[in-house]
C-alpha positions as CSV (number, residue, x, y, z in Angstrom):
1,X,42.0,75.1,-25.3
2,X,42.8,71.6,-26.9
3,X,43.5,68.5,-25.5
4,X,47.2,67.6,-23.8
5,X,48.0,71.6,-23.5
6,X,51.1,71.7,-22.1
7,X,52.2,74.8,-20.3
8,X,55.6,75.4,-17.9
9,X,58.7,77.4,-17.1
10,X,62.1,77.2,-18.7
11,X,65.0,78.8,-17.2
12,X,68.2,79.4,-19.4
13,X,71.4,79.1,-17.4
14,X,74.7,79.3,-17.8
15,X,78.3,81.4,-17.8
16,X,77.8,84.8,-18.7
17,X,78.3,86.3,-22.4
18,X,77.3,82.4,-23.4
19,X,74.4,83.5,-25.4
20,X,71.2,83.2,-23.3
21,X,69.5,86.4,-23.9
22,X,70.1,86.0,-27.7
23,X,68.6,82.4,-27.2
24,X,65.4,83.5,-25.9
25,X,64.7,86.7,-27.9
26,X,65.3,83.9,-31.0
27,X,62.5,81.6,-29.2
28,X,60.2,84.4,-28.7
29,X,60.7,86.0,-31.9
30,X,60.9,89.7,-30.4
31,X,63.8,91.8,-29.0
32,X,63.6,91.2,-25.1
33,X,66.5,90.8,-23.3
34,X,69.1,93.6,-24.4
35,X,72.6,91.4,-25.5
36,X,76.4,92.5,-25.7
37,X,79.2,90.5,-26.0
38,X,80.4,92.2,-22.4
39,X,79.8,89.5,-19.7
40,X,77.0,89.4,-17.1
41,X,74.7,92.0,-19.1
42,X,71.3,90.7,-17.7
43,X,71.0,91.7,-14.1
44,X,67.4,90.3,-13.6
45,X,65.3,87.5,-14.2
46,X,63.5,88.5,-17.4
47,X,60.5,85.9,-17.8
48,X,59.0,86.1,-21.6
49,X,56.5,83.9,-23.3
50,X,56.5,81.3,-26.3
51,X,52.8,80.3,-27.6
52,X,51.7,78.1,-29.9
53,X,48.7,75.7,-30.3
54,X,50.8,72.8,-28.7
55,X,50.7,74.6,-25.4
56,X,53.3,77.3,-23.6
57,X,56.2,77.9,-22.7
58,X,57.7,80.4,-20.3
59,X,61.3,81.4,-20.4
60,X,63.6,82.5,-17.4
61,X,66.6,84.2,-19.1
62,X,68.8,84.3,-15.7
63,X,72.0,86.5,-14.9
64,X,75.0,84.6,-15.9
65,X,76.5,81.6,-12.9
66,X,79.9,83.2,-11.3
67,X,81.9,84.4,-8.7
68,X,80.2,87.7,-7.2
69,X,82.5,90.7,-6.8
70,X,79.9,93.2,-4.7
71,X,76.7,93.2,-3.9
72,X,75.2,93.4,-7.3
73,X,77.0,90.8,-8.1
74,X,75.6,88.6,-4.8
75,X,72.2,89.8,-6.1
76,X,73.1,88.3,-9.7
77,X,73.9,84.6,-8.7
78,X,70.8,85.0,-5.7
79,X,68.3,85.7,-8.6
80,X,69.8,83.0,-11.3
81,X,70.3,80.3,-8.4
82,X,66.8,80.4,-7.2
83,X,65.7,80.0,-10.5
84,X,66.5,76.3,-10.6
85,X,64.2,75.1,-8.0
86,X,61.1,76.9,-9.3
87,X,61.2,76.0,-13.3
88,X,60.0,72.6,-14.9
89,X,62.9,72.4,-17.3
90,X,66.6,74.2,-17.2
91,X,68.3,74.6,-20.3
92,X,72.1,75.0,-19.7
93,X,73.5,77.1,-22.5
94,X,77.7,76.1,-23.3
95,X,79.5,77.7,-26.1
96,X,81.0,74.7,-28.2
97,X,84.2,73.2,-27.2
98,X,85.4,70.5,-25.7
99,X,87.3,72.2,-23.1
100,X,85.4,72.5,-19.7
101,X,86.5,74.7,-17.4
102,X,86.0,75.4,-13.6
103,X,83.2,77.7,-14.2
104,X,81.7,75.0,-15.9
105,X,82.5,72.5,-13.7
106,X,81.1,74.4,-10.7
107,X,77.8,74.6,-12.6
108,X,77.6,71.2,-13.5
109,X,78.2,70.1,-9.7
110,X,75.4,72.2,-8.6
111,X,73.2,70.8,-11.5
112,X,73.5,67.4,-9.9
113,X,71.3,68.0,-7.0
114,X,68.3,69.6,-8.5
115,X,65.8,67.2,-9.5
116,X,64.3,68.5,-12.8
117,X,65.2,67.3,-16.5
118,X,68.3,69.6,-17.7
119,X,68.6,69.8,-21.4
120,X,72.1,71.0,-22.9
121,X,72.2,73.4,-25.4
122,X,75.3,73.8,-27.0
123,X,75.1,77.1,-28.4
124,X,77.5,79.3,-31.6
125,X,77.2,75.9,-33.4
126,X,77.8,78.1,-36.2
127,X,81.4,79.3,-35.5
128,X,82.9,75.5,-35.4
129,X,83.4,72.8,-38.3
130,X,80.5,70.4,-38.4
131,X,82.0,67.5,-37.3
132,X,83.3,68.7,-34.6
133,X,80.3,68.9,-32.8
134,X,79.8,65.3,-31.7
135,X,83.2,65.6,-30.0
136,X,82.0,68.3,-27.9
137,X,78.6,66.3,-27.1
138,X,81.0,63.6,-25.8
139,X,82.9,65.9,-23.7
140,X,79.9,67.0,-21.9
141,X,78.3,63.7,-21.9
142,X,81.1,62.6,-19.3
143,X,80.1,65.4,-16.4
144,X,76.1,65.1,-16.2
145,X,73.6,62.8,-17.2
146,X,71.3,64.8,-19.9
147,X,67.9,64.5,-20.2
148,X,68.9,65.3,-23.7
149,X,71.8,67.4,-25.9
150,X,70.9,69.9,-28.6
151,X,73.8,71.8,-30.7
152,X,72.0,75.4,-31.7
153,X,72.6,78.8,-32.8
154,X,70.8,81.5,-31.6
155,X,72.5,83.8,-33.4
156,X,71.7,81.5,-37.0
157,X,68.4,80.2,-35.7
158,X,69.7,76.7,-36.2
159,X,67.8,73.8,-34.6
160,X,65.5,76.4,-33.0
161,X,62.9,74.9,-33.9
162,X,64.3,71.2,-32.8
163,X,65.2,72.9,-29.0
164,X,61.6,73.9,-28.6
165,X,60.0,70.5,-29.9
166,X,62.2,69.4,-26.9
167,X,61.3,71.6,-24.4
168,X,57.9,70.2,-24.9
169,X,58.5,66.8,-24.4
170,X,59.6,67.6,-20.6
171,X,56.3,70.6,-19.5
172,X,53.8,69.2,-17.8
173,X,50.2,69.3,-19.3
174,X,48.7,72.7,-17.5
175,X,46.9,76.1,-18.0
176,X,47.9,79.2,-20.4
177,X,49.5,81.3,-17.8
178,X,49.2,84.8,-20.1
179,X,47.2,85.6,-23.3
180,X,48.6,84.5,-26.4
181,X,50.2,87.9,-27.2
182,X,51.7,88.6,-24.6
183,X,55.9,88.3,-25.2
184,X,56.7,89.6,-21.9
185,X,56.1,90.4,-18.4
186,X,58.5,93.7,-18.0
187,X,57.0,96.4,-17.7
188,X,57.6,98.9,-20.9
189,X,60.1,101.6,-18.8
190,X,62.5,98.4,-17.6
191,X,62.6,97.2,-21.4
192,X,63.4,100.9,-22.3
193,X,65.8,101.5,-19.4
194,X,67.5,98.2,-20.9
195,X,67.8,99.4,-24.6
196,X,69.4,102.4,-23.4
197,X,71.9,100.7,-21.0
198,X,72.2,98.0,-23.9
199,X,73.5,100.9,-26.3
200,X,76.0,102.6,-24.2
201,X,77.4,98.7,-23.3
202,X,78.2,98.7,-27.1
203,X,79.2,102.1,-27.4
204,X,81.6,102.3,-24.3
205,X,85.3,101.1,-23.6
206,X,85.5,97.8,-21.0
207,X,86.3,99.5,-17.9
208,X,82.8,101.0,-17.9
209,X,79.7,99.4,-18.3
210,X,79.6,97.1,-15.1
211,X,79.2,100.3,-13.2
212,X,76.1,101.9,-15.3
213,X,72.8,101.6,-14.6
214,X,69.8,103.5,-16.1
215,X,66.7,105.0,-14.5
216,X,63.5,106.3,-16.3
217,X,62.6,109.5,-15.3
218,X,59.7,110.3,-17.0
219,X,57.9,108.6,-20.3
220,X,54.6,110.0,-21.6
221,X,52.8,109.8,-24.2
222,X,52.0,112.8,-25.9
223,X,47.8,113.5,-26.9
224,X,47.1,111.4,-30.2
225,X,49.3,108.4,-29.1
226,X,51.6,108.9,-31.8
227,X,55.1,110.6,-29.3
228,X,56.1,109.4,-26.1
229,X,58.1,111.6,-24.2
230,X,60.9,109.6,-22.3
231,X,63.6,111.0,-19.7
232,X,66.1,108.9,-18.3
233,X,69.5,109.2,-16.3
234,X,72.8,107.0,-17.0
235,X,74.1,106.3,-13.4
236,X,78.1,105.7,-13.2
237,X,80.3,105.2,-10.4
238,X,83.3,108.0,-11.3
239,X,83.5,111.8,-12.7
240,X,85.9,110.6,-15.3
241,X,83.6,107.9,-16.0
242,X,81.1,110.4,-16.4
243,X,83.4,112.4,-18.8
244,X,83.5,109.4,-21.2
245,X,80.1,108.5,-21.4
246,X,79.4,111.8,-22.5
247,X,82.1,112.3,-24.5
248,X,83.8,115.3,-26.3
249,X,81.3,118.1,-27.0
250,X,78.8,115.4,-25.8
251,X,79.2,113.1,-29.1
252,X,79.1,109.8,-27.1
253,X,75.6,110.6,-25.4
254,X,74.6,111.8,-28.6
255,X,75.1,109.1,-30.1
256,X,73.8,106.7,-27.4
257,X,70.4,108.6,-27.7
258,X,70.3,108.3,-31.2
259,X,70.4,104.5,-30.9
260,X,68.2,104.0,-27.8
261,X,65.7,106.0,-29.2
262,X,65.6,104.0,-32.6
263,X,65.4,101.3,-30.2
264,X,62.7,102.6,-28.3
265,X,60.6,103.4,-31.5
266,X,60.8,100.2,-32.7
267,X,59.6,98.8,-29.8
268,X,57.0,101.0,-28.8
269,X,55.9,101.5,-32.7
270,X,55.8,105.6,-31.8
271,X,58.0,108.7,-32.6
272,X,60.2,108.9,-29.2
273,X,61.6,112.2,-27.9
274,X,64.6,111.1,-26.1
275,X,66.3,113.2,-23.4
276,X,69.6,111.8,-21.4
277,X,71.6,112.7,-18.4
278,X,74.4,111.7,-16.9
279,X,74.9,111.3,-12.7
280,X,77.2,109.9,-10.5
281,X,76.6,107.4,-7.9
282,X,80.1,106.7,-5.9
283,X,79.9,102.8,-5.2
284,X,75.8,102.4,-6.2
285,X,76.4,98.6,-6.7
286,X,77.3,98.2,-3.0
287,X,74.1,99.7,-2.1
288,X,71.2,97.9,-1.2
289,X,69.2,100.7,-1.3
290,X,70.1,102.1,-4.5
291,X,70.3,98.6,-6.3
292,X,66.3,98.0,-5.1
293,X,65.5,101.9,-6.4
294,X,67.4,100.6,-9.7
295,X,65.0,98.0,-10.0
296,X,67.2,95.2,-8.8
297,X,64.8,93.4,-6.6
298,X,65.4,89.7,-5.1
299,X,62.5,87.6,-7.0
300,X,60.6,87.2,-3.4
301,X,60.5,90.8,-3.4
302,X,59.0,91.4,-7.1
């Protein structure tokens, strides 16, 4: 390992829907964090890995900051707010405007008493006129003081590269924390579980997705390596949600499965066999229990 490695975490913060899972699938190069344009689509902390020679860094992509309506909701803020005492660096993702709101606000009070360098990433840089960007900089300039300001766009990969030269100006010199291929530390059923849920979040109306959650049944690979066998429920809180998600003569589910298992393929580079059901859980995000058996564990727990 050379000289002045530098190795640390970064957490991404922010409103939901602002683009943080976008963000860091961008800085690791690989499809981790499942995105929508429906808010508060990450429900866990999903840690992945940036390596290069200059060192490491490891990214916190956090649930959104807001107001919690139930108790996965309580568990959302819980996980993203005790991200910011544990991480080296936060990044706090805006979308660009000049415009701050009370969400934003509320975020920027709490940033004032941690005691870590906070970089602002203004992010969607490529929806807005050039030269508007400095005014937004100076609107944001006035609430906290920045370690330092970079205008992005995940989506474009603009200034990428620029945002990660500045993430290592602020990690401390330190070890490499996983092997240099590793991308991620979820396990390969919560990734698939996420495609899946990721899927039926574009395929659905509003009123739904909030209330689904996905569990793996079964995934197997078949002898030979080259099919994986996966099984997996779609939980929703309501028959007639039920009804929907699997649609008339059971067209939406189809077509669900048809995109999570493209999904899946891609990311586990095998032929995937697919099955999916459909169950109802009256009121599962007000259950502890069934949000842990869901996988949504409080990071002491993990």
């Amino acid at each position: 390992m050379e000289k002045n490695y530098k190795s640390g975490f970064a957490a991404l913060i922010g409103r939901p829907n602002v683009g943080k899972s976008t963000l860091m699938n961008r800085l690791v190069g690989q499809k981790i964090a499942i995105t929508s344009s429906k808010p508060q689509t990450t429900r866990n902390r999903i840690q992945t890995v940036y390596s290069e020679e200059r060192g490491q860094i490891i990214f916190l992509d956090t649930p959104g900051l807001h107001r919690a309506k139930n108790k996965l909701g309580e568990y959302m803020v819980n996980v993203a707010e005790r991200t910011l005492s544990e991480v080296d660096v936060l990044l706090w993702l805006v979308e660009p405007t000049s415009y701050i709101g009370a969400g934003e606000q509320a975020i920027a009070e709490k940033l004032k008493t941690v005691d870590i360098p906070v970089i602002l990433v203004i992010n969607k840089i490529d929806t807005v006129k050039k030269e508007e960007i400095l005014k937004f900089i100076e609107a944001y300039r006035n609430i906290l003081d920045f370690s330092q300001i970079v205008p992005v766009s995940a989506l474009k990969a603009e200034n990428t590269d620029r945002l990660i030269d500045v993430i290592f100006q602020y990690l401390p010199e330190g070890p490499m924390y996983y092997d240099e291929d590793t991308v991620t530390d979820q396990p390969e059923r919560q990734i698939v579980a996420e495609l899946i849920r990721e899927k039926a979040l574009r395929l659905l109306s509003d009123e739904i997705p909030h209330g689904i959650a996905v569990q793996i049944e079964r995934m197997k690979e078949r002898p030979g390596g080259k099919l994986i066998d996966i099984e997996a429920t779609i939980i929703c809180e309501r028959d007639s949600h039920k009804g929907i998600i699997i649609g008339k003569q059971g067209a939406m589910l189809k077509k669900i499965g048809m995109q999570a298992r493209a999904a899946a393929e891609s990311l586990l580079d095998a032929q995937v066999n697919l099955k999916l059901w459909v169950k109802v859980r009256k009121d599962w995000r007000e259950s502890e229990a069934m949000l842990k058996n869901f996988g949504y564990r409080p990071p002491n727990e993990e």
